[in-house]
LOMAR-732636 format. One record per residue (C-alpha): residue number from 0; residue in three letters; x, y, z. Coordinates in nm, 4 decimals. Layout:
REC,NUM,ALA,X,Y,Z
...
***
This chain:
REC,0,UNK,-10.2232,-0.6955,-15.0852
REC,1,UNK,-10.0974,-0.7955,-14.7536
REC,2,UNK,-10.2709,-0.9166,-14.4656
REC,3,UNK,-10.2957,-0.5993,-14.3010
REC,4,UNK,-10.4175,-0.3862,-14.6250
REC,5,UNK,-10.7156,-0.6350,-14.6344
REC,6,UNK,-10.7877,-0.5978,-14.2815
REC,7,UNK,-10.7544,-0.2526,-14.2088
REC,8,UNK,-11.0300,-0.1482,-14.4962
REC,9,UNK,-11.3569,0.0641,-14.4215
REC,10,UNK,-11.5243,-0.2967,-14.5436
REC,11,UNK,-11.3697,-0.4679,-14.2697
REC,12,UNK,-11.4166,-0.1946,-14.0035
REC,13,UNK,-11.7829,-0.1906,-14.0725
REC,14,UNK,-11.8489,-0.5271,-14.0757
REC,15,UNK,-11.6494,-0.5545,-13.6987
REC,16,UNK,-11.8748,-0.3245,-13.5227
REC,17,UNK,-12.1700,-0.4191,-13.7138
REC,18,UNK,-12.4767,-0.6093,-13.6526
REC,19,UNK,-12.2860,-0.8889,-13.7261
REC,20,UNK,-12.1642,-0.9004,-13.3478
REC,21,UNK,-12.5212,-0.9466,-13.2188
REC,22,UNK,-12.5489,-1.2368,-13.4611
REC,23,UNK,-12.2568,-1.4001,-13.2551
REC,24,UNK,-12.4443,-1.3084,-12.9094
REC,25,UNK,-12.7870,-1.4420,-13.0411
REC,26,UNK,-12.5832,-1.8038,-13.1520
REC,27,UNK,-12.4220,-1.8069,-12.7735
REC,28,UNK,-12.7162,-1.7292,-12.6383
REC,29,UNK,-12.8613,-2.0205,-12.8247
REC,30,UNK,-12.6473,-2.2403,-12.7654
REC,31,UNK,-12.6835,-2.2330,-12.3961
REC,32,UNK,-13.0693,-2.2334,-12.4435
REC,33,UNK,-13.0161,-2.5747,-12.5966
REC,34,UNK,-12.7815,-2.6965,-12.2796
REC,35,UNK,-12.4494,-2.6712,-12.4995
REC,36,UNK,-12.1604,-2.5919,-12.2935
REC,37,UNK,-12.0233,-2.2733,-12.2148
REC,38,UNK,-11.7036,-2.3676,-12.3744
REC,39,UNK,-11.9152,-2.4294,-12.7021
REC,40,UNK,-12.1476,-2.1912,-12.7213
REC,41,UNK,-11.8602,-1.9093,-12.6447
REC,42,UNK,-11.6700,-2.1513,-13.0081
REC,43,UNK,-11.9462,-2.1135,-13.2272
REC,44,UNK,-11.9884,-1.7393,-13.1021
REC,45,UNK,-11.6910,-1.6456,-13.2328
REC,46,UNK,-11.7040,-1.8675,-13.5320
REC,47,UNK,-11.9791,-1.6843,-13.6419
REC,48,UNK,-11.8619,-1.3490,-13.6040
REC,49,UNK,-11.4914,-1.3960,-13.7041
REC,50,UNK,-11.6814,-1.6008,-14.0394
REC,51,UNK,-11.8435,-1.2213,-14.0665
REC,52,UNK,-11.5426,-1.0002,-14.0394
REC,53,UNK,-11.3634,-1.2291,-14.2685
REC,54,UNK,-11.6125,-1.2494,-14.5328
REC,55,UNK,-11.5862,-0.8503,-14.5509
REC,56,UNK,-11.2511,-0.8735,-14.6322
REC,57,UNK,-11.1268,-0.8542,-14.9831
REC,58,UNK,-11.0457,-1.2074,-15.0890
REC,59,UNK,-10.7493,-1.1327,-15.3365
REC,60,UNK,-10.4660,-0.9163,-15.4464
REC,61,UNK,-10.6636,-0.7009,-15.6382
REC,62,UNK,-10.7991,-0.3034,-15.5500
REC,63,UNK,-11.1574,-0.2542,-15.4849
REC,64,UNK,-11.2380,-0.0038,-15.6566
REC,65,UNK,-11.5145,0.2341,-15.7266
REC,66,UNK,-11.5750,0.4882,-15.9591
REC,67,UNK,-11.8841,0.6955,-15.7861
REC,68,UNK,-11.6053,0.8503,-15.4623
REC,69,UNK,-11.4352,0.9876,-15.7167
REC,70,UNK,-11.5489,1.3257,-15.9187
REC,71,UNK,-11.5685,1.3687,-16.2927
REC,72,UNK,-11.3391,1.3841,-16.4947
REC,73,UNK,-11.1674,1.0721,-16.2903
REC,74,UNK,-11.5175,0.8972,-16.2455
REC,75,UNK,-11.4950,0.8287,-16.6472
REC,76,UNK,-11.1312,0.7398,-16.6589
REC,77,UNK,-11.2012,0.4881,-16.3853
REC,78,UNK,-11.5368,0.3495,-16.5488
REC,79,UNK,-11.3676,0.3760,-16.8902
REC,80,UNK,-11.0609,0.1717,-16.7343
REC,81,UNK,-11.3289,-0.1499,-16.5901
REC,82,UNK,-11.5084,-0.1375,-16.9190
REC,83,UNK,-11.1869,-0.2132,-17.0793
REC,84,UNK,-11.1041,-0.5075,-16.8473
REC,85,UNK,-11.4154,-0.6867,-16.9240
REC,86,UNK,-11.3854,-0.6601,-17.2872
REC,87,UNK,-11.0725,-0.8116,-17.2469
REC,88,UNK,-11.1013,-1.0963,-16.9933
REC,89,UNK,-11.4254,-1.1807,-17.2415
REC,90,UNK,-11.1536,-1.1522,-17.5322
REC,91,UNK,-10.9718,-1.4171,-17.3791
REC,92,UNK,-11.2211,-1.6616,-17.2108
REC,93,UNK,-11.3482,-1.6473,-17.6132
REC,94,UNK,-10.9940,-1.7840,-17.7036
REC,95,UNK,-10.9422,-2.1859,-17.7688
REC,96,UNK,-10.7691,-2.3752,-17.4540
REC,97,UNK,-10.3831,-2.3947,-17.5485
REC,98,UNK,-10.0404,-2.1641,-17.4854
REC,99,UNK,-10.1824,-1.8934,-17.6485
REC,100,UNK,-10.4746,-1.8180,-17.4080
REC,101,UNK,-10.2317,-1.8992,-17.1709
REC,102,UNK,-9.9923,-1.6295,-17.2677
REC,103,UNK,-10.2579,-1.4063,-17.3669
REC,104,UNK,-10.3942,-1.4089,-17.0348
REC,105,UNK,-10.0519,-1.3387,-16.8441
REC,106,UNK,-10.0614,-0.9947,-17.0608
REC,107,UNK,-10.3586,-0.9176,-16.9403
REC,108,UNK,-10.3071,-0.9786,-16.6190
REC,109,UNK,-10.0058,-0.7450,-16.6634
REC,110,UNK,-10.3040,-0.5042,-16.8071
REC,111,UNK,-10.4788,-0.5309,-16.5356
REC,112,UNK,-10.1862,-0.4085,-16.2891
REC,113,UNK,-10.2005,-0.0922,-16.5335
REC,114,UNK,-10.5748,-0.0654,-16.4322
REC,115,UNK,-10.5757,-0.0714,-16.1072
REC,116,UNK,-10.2907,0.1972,-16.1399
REC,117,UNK,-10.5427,0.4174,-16.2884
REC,118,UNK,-10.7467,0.3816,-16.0239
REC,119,UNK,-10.5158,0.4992,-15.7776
REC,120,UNK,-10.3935,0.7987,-15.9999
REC,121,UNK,-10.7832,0.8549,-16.0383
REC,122,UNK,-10.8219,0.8865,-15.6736
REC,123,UNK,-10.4915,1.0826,-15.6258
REC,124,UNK,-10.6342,1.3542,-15.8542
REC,125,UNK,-11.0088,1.3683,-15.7193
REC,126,UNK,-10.7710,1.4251,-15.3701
REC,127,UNK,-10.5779,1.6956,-15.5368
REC,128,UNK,-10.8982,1.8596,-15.6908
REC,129,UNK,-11.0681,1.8820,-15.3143
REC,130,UNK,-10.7632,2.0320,-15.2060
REC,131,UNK,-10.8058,2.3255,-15.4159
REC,132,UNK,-11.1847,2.3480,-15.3986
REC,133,UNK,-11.0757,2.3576,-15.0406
REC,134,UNK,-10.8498,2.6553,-15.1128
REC,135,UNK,-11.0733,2.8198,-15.2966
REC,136,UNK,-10.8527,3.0378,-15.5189
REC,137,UNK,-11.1378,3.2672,-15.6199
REC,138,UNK,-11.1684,3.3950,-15.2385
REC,139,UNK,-10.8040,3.4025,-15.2250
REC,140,UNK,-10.7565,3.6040,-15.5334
REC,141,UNK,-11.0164,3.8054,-15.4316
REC,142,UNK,-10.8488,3.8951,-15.1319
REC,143,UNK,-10.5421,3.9114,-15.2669
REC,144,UNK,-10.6932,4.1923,-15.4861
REC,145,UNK,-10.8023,4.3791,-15.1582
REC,146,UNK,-10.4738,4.3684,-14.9783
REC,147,UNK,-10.2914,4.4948,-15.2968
REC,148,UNK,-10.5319,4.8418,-15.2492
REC,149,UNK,-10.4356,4.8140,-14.9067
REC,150,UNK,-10.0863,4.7801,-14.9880
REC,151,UNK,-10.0364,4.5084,-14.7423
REC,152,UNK,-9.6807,4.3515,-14.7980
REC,153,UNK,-9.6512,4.0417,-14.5809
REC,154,UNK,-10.0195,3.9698,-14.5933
REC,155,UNK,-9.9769,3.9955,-15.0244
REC,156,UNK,-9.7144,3.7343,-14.9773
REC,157,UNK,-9.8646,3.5126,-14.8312
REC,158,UNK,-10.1742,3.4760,-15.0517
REC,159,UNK,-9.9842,3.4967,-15.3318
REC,160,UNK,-9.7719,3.1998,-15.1952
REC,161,UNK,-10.1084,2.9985,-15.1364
REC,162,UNK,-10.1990,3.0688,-15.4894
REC,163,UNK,-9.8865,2.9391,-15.6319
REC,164,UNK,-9.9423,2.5983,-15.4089
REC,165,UNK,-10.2727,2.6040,-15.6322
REC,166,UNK,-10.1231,2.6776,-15.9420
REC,167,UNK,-9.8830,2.3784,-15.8949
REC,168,UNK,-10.1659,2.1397,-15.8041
REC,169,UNK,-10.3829,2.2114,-16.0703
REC,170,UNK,-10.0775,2.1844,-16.3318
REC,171,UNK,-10.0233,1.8116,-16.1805
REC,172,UNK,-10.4409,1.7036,-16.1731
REC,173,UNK,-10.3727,1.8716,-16.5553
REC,174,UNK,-10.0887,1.6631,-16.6229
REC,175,UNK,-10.2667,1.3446,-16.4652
REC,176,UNK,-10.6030,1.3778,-16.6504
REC,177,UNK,-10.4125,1.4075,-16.9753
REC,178,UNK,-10.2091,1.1020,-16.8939
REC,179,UNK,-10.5325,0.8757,-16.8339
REC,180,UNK,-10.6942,1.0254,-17.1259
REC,181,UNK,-10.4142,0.9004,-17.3688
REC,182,UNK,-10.3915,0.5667,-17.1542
REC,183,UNK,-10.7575,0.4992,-17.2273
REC,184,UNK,-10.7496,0.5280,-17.6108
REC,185,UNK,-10.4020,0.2845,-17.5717
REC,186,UNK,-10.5944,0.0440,-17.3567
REC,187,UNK,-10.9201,0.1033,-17.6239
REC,188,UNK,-10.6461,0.0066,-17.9285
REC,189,UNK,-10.5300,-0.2654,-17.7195
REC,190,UNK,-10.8498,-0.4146,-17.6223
REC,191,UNK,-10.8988,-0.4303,-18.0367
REC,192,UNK,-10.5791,-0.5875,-18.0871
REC,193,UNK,-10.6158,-0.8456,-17.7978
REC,194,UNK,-10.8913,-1.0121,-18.0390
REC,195,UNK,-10.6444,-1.0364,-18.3555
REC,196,UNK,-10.3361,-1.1779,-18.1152
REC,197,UNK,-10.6161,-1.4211,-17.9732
REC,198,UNK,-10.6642,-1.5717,-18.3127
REC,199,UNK,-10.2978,-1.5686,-18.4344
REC,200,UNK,-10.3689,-1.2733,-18.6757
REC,201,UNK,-10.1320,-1.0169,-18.4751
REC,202,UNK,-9.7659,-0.9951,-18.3239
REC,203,UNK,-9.7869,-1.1552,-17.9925
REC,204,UNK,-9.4818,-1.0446,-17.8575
REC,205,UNK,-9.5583,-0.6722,-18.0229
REC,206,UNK,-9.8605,-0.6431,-17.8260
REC,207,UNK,-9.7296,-0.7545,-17.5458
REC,208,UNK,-9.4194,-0.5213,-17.5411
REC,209,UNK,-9.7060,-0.2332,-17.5983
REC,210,UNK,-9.8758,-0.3583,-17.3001
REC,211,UNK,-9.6060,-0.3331,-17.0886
REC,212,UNK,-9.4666,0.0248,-17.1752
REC,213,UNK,-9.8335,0.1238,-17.0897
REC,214,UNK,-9.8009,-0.0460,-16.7332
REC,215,UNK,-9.4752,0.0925,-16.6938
REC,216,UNK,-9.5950,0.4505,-16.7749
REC,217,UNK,-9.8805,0.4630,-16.5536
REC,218,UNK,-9.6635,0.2712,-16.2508
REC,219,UNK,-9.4127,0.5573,-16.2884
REC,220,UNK,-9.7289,0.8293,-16.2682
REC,221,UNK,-9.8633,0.6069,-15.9826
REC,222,UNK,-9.5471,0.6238,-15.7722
REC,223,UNK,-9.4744,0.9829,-15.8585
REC,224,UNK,-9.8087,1.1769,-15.7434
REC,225,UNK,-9.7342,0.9567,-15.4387
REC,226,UNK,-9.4988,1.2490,-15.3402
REC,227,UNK,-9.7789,1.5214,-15.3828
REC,228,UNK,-9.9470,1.6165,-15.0851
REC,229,UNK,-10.2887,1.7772,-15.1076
REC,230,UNK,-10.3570,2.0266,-14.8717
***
């Protein structure tokens, strides 16, 4: 995540027009009380509020995520994805100190990658799902119903043409919940064979190759729904 992803978050946002900005007056104001000089009172000011703005933002690569702005049935993928990563990190904090926690814990952090995928295909298909609660194809069909009695061409047309947009995105939020769904009992055999690969009792480079096609697949779902807009 680059410099400018962490910044530009709602975190961030908040936390620069928060309360946090008095704190910065009250230390200036402070400082002068105490007969510091202008030069350090203005310092520690914005010490103290840049310390504040930076503490809001994320301090790593990975997403923040959070499973309650998204709707069912993405809510349980999501929650069903960060139950899985804690069984696993556990899995391998559990294994002995040598190259195979080592390796087992670069194919997890591959895993994790795949997570945080789901995440963002989670959020893409609450998105989608809005849209056509937005749309409201009941109404619309409804309508549609009406003009057809009225025998109103163009008018038919167009509805009809807004219905198809919904038919489309409900195919791909179809097509998306059915991918997570199968991801999440892969990740749930994976997190069961993490513990046997831990120990030496499974193919390392087996589970690892299984890990990866799973990333892969849910990278190429990622960067394809990227393409759909919502309306």
């Amino acid at each position: 995540m680059s410099f400018h992803d962490r910044f530009y978050t709602p975190k961030t946002a908040k936390a620069i027009l928060s309360w946090r900005i008095l704190l910065g007056i009250a230390v200036l104001a402070g400082s002068m009380l105490f007969g510091i000089s202008p030069a350090i009172s203005i310092a520690l000011g914005v010490v103290a509020y840049s310390a504040s703005v930076a503490a809001a933002m994320p301090r790593d690569g990975r997403i923040r995520i959070d499973p309650f702005t998204v709707q069912e049935p993405w809510r349980q993928f999501v929650q069903g994805a960060q139950r899985s990563a804690v069984k696993l990190h556990q899995i391998v904090e559990g294994v002995s100190a040598g190259p195979v926690q080592v390796r087992m814990a670069s194919i997890v952090a591959k895993l994790d990658r795949g997570l945080d995928d789901t995440w963002q295909i989670a959020r893409r298909g609450h998105d989608i799902d809005q849209a056509v609660h937005r749309i409201d194809p009941t109404a619309l069909r409804s309508k549609l119903a009406t003009l057809q009695q009225q025998g109103a061409t163009d008018a038919i047309a167009s509805v009809e043409g807004q219905l198809e947009s919904v038919d489309r995105l409900k195919a791909q939020s179809t097509k998306m919940a059915n991918t997570l769904r199968l991801a999440q009992t892969r990740v749930d055999e994976l997190v069961a064979r993490a513990a046997e690969a831990g120990v030496g009792a499974g193919d390392t480079d087996a589970y690892e190759h299984d890990v990866e096609d799973l990333v892969v697949e849910l990278e190429g779902l990622r960067q394809a729904i990227q393409e759909v807009r919502p309306a």
